[in-house]
C-alpha positions as CSV (number, residue, x, y, z in Angstrom):
1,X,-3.8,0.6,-6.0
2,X,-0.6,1.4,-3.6
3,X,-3.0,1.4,-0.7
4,X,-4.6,-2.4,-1.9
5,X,-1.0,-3.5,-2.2
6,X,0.3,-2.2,0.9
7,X,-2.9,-4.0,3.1
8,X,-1.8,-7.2,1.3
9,X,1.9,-7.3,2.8
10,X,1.2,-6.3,5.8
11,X,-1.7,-9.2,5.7
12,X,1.1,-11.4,4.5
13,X,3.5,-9.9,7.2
14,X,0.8,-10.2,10.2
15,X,0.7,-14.1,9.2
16,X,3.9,-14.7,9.4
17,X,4.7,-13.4,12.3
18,X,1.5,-15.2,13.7
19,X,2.9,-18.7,12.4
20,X,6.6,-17.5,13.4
21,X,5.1,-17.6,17.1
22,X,3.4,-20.5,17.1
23,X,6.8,-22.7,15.6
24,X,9.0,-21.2,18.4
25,X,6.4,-22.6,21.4
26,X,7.8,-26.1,22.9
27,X,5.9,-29.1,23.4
28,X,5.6,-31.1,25.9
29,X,8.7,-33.1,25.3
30,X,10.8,-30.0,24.8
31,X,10.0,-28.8,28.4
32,X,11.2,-32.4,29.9
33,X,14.3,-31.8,28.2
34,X,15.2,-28.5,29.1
35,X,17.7,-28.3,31.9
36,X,20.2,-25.8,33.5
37,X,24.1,-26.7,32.9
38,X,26.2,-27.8,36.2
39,X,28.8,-25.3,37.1
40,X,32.2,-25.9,38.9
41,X,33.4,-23.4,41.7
42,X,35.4,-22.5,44.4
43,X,38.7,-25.0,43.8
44,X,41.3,-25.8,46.4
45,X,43.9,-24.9,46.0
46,X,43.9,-22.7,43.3
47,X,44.6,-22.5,39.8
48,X,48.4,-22.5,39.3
49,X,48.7,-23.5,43.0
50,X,52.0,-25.5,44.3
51,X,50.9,-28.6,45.6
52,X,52.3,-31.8,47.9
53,X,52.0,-35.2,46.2
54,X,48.8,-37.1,47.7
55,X,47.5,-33.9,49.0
56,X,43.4,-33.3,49.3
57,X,42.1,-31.1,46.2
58,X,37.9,-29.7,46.9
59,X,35.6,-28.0,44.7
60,X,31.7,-27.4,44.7
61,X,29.6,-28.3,42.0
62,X,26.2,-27.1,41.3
63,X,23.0,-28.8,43.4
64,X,21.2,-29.8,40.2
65,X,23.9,-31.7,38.7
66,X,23.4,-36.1,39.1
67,X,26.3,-36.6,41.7
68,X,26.3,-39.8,40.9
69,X,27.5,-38.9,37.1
70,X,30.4,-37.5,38.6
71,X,34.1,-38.2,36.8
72,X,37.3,-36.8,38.5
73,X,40.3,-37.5,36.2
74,X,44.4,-36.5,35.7
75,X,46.8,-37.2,33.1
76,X,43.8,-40.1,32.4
77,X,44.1,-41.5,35.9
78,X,40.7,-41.8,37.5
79,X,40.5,-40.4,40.9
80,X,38.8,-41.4,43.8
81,X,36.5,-39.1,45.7
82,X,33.7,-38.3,48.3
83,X,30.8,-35.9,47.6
84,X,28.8,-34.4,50.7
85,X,25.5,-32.5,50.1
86,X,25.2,-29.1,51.7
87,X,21.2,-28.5,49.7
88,X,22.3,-25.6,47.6
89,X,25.4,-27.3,46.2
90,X,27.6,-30.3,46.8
91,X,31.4,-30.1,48.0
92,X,33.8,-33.2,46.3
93,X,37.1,-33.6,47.8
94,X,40.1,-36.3,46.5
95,X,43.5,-37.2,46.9
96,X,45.8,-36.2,44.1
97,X,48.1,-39.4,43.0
98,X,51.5,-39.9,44.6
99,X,53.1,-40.9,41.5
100,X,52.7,-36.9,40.0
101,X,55.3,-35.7,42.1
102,X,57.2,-33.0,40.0
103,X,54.8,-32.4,37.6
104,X,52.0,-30.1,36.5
105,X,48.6,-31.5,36.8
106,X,45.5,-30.9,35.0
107,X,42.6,-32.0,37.1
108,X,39.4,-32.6,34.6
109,X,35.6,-33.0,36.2
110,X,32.6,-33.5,34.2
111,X,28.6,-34.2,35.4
112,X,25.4,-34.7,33.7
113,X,22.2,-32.5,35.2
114,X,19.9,-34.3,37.0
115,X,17.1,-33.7,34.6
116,X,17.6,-33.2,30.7
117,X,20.7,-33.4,28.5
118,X,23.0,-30.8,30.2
119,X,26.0,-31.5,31.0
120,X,29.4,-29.3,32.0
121,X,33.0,-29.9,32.0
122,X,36.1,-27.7,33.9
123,X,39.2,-28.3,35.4
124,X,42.5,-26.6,36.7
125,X,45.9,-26.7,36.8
126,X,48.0,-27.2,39.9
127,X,52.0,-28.2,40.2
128,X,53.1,-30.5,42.5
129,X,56.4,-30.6,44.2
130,X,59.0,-33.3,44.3
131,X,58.1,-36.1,46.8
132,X,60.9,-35.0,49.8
133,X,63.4,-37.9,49.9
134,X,63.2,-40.7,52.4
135,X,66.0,-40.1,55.0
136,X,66.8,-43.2,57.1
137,X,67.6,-42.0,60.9
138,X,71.0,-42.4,62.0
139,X,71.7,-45.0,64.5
140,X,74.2,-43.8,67.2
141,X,75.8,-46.2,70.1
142,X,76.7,-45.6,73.5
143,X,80.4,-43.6,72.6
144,X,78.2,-41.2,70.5
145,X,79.6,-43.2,67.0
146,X,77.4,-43.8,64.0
147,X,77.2,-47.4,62.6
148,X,76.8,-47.9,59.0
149,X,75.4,-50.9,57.8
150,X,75.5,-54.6,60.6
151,X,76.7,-54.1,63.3
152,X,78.4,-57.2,64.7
């Protein structure tokens, strides 16, 4: 009787695992979906790096990413940028915004792939310094004195 009962399960075992196998196989559609996610890399300047207001920022993104799905944003100011295609990856490079001068900066990127639904996001932080204050020149005359305001 134990023997009869054991060949049962393991009947009842061997099926399941036989339909188990067969659920976890994709179709067709599943395999027109599947995709590998973007990744962000090599950002310049650094994480944490000290900045000049309105100076270039780079980073690479991945070559199966939709560079046309590109989005570069900080403190939910859209930025403008230029992608170039090196076939293994592409390299974007912007312009940070003048008006963050002495601030921190998060810069956010997101991209779809170019096939399926996979998408990434990243970003990093950089400071930027205090725009350096505009210094009008000193206007001398012949003697060697300075003149302040109209001269008559």
């Amino acid at each position: 009787m134990k023997i009869k009962k054991s060949f049962q399960l393991s009947v009842v075992a061997g099926m399941l695992c036989g339909l188990a196998g067969s659920a976890y196989a994709y179709s067709e559609d599943d395999r027109s979906r599947a995709c590998k996610n973007p990744r962000f890399r090599d950002f310049e300047p650094g994480h944490l790096s000290e900045v000049e207001p309105g100076s270039e920022v780079s980073f690479h993104f991945s070559s199966w990413a939709d560079p046309d799905t590109l989005k570069i944003s900080t403190k939910k100011i859209p930025m403008e940028y230029t992608v170039e295609d090196r076939m293994t990856f592409y390299i974007a490079r912007a312009k940070l915004p003048p008006s963050l001068a002495g601030q921190f900066a998060r810069l956010h990127l997101y991209v779809k792939a170019k096939e399926g639904i996979c998408r990434a996001k990243d970003g990093w932080l950089l400071k930027i310094k205090e725009a350096a204050p505009v210094v009008e020149p000193e206007v001398v005359d012949e003697t060697g004195e300075t003149l302040e305001g109209d001269a008559e």
